[in-house]
C-alpha positions as CSV (number, residue, x, y, z in Angstrom):
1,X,-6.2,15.1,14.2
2,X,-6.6,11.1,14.8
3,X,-4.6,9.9,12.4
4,X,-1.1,10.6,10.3
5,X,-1.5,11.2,6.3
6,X,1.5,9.4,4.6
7,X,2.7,9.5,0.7
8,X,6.2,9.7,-0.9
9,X,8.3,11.7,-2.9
10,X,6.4,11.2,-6.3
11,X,3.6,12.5,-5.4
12,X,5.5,16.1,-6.2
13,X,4.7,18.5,-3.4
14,X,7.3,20.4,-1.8
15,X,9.0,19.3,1.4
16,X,8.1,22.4,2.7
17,X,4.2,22.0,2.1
18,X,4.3,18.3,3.5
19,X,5.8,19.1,6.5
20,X,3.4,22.3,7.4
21,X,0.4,20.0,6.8
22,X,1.6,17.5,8.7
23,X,2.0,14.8,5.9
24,X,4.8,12.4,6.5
25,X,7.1,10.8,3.4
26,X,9.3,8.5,1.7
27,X,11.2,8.8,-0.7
28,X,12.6,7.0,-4.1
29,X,16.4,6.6,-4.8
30,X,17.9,8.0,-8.0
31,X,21.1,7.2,-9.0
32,X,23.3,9.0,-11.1
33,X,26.4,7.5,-12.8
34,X,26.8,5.2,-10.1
35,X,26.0,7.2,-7.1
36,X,22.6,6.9,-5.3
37,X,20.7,10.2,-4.0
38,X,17.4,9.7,-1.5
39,X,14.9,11.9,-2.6
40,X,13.6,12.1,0.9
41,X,16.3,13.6,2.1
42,X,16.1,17.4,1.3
43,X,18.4,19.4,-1.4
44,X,20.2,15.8,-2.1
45,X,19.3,16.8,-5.4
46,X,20.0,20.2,-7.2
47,X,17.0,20.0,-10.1
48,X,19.0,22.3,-12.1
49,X,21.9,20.2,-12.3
50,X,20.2,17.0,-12.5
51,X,18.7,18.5,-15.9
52,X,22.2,19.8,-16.2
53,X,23.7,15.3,-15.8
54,X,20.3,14.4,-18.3
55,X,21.4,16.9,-20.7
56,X,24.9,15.5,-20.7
57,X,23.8,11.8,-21.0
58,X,24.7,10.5,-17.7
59,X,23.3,7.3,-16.6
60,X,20.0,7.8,-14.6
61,X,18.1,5.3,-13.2
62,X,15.2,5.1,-10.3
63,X,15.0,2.5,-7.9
64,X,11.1,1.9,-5.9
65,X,11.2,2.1,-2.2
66,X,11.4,-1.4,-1.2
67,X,9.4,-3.5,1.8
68,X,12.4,-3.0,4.3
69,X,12.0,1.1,4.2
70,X,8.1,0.4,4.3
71,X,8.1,-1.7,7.2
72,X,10.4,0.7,9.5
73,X,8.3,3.7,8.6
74,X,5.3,1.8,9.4
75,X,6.4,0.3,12.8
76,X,6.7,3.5,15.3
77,X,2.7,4.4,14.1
78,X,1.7,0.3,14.7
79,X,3.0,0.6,18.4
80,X,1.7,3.8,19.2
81,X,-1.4,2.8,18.1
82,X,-1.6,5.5,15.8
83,X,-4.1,4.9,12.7
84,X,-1.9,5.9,9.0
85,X,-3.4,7.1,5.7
86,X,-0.7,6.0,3.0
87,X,-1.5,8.1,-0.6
88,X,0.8,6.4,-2.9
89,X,2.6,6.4,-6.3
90,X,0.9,4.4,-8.7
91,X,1.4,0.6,-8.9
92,X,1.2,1.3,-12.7
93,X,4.3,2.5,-12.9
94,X,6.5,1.4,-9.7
95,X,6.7,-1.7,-7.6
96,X,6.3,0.5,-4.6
97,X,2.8,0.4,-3.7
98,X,3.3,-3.4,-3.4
99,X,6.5,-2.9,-1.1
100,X,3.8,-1.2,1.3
101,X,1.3,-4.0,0.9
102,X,3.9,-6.4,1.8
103,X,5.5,-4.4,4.7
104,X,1.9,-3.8,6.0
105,X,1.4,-7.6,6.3
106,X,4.7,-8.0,8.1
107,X,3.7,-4.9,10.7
108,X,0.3,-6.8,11.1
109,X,1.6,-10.4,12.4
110,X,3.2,-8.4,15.2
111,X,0.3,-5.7,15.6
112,X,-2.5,-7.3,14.0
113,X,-4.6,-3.9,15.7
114,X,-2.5,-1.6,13.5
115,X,-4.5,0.6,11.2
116,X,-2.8,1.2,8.5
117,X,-5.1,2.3,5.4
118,X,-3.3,2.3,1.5
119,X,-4.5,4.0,-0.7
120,X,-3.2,3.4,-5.1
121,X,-3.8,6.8,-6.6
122,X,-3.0,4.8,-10.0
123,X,-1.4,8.3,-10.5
124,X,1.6,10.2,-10.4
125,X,3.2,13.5,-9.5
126,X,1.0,16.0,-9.1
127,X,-2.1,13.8,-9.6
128,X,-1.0,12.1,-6.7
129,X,0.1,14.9,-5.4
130,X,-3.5,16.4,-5.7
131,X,-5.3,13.3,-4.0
132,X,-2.5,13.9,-0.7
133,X,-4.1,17.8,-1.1
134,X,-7.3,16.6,-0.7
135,X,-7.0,14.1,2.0
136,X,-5.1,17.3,3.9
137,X,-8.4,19.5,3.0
138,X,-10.7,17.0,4.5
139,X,-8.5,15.7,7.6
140,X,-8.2,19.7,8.5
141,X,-11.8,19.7,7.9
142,X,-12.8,17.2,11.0
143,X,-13.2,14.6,8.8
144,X,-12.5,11.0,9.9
145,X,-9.9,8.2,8.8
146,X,-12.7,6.4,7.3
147,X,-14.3,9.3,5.5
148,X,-11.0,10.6,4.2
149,X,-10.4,7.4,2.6
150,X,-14.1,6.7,1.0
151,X,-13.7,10.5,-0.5
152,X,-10.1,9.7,-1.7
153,X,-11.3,6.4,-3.1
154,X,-13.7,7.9,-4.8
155,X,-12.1,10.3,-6.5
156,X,-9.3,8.4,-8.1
157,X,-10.3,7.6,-11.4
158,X,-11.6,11.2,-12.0
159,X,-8.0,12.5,-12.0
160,X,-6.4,13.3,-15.2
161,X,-3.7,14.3,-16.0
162,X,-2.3,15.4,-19.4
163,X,1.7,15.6,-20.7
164,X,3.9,16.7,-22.9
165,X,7.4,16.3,-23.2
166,X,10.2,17.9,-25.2
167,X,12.8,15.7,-26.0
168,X,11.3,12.3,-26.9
169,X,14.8,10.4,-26.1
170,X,14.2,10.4,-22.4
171,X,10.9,8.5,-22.7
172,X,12.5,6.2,-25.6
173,X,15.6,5.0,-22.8
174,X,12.4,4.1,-19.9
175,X,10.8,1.7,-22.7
176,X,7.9,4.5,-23.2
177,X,7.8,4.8,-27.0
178,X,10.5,2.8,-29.4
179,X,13.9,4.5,-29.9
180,X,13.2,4.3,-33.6
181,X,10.2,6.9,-32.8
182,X,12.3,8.6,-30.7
183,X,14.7,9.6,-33.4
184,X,11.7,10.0,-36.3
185,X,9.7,12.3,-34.0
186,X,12.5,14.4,-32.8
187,X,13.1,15.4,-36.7
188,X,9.8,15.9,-37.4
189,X,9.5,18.4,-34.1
190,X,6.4,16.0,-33.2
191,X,5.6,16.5,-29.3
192,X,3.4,13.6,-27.9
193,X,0.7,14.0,-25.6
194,X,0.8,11.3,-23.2
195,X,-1.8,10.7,-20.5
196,X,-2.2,7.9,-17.1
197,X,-4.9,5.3,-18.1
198,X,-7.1,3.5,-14.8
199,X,-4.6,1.2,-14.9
200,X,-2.5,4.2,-13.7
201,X,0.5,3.3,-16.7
202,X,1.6,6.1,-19.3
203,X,0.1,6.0,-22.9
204,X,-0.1,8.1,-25.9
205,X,-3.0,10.4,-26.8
206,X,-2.0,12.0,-29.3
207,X,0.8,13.9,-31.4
208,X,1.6,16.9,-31.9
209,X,3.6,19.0,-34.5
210,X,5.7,21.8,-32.5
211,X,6.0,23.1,-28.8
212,X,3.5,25.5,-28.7
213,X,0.9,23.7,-30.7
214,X,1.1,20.9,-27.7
215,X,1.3,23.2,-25.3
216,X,-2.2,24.5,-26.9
217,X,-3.4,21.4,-26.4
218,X,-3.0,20.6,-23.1
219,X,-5.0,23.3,-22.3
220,X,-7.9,22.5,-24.8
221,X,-8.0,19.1,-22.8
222,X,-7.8,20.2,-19.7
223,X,-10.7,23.0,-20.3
224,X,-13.3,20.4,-22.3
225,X,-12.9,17.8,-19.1
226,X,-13.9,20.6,-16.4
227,X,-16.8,20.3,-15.0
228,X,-16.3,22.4,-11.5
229,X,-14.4,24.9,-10.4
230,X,-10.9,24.0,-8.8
231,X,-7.4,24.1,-8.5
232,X,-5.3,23.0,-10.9
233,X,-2.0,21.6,-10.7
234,X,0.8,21.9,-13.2
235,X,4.6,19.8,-12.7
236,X,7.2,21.3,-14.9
237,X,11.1,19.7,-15.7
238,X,13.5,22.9,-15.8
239,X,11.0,24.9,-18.8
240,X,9.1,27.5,-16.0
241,X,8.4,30.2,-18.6
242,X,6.2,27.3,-20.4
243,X,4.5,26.5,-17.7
244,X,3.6,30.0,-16.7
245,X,1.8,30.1,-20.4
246,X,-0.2,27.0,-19.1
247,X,-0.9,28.8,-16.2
248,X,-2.3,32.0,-18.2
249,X,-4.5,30.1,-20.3
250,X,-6.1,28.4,-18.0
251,X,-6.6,30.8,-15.8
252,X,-8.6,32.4,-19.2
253,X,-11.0,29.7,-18.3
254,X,-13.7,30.9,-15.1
255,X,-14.2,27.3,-13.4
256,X,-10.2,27.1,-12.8
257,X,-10.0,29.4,-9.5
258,X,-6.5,28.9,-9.0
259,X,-3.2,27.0,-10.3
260,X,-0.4,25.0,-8.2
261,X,2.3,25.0,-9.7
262,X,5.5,22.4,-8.7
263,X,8.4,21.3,-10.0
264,X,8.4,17.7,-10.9
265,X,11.2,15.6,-8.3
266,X,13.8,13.9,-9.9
267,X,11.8,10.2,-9.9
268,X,9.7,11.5,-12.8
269,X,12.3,13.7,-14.7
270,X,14.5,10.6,-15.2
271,X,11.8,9.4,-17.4
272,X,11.0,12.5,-19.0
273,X,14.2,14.9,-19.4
274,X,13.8,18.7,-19.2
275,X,10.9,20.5,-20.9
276,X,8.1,18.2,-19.2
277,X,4.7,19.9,-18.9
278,X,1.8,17.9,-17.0
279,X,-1.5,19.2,-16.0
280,X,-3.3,17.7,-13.5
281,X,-7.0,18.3,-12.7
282,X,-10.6,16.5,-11.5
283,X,-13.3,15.8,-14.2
284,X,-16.6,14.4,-14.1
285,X,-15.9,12.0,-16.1
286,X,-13.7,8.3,-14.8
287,X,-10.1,7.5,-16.6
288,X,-10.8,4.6,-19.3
């Protein structure tokens, strides 16, 4: 291996997959009624009771990992020489992707030979998560830092990824969708589907009368858009036995070969509240 694959904690892969493929990370901070948890730092955060604190209407809020954080990461790789591959959150969503770009520039007037690549998935959780899986599958494979980085590069905008949330009031408090729908779709059991445009930023695709109905539909999405066969990946916010429906149905379908499943961190669930389903896949066609 000639160089060290990077991302942080919204990309939604488990500590324990990072660290056996040899992918470093950052993380976000979340904090909760006043108190502030790293999501870096492993079992900070219970996910069943942090579901448990959104359920109850505690104060949640997510904080971007800022230039400081960036640059001391960054610094041990510059003076060893060692070329980095950063696979980040999208700058759609999160000021962090310019933190790096800043803290790369500060590394660089004191190691201007550093090689340190970034790379804006314009994505998040587990489609970020499934760009990090694929620079891992071509790294392993002998590939280069350069060709790792074309192939990633050139597979950004043919990531999709499809959601559906259950309680609309979560989305309503991060300025997603006015409180006013909030309050008219949660009477009418209306479920949105929601997808992450090429400017990698959230919108609505679509509504949806009941849970199962939108479930339905994430799957009729996700099957019309394959093109290949592949793995698909699934994030989930406390509602497993949902997700494993997903799974089924897709699995129905003879070009997906498998599906990864992963709970989504707590940086997302702030923003969505329990019940989130997102699937995450790689069509033929680009993002609009």
């Amino acid at each position: 291996m000639n160089f060290q694959i990077i991302t942080d904690t919204a990309s939604d892969l488990s500590f324990d997959y990072l660290e056996e493929n040899n992918v470093t990370y950052l993380g976000m901070t979340v904090t909760v009624d006043g108190k502030d948890y790293y999501t870096a730092q492993k079992n900070a955060i219970n996910p069943a009771w942090f579901l448990e604190q959104l359920n109850n209407n505690a104060q949640a809020t997510t904080s971007q990992i800022n230039v400081g954080q960036f640059h001391e990461f960054f610094l041990p790789y510059a003076k060893e020489g060692a070329p980095i591959l950063y696979v980040g959150f999208s700058s759609g969503l999160s000021g962090t992707f310019q933190s790096a770009m800043q803290a790369r520039q500060m590394v660089l007037e004191d190691y201007p030979n550093a090689d340190i690549r970034l790379i804006d998935t314009l994505q998040a959780a587990n489609g970020e998560g499934l760009l990090v899986a694929k620079a891992i599958e071509l790294r392993d494979a002998g590939k280069s830092i350069d060709e790792v980085e074309e192939a990633i590069r050139g597979l950004i905008f043919n990531v999709h990824g499809y959601f559906t949330v259950d309680d609309l009031h979560h989305l309503a408090k991060g300025g997603r969708i006015s409180k006013t729908a909030a309050t008219i779709g949660g009477l009418a059991n209306i479920k949105p589907i929601m997808d992450v445009d090429s400017q990698g930023k959230l919108r609505p695709i679509g509504k949806i009368r009941g849970r199962k109905k939108a479930l339905k539909e994430l799957v009729s999405k996700t099957i019309e858009n394959l093109t290949t066969e592949q793995t698909i990946f699934i994030n989930y916010s406390g509602d497993i036995e949902d997700t494993l429906k997903v799974k089924e149905m897709l699995l129905e379908n003879a070009l997906v070969r498998d599906v990864n499943i992963n709970p989504l961190g707590p940086t997302i669930t702030t923003h969505t509240g329990g019940g989130c389903v997102a699937v995450f896949f790689v069509a033929s066609e680009s993002r609009k």
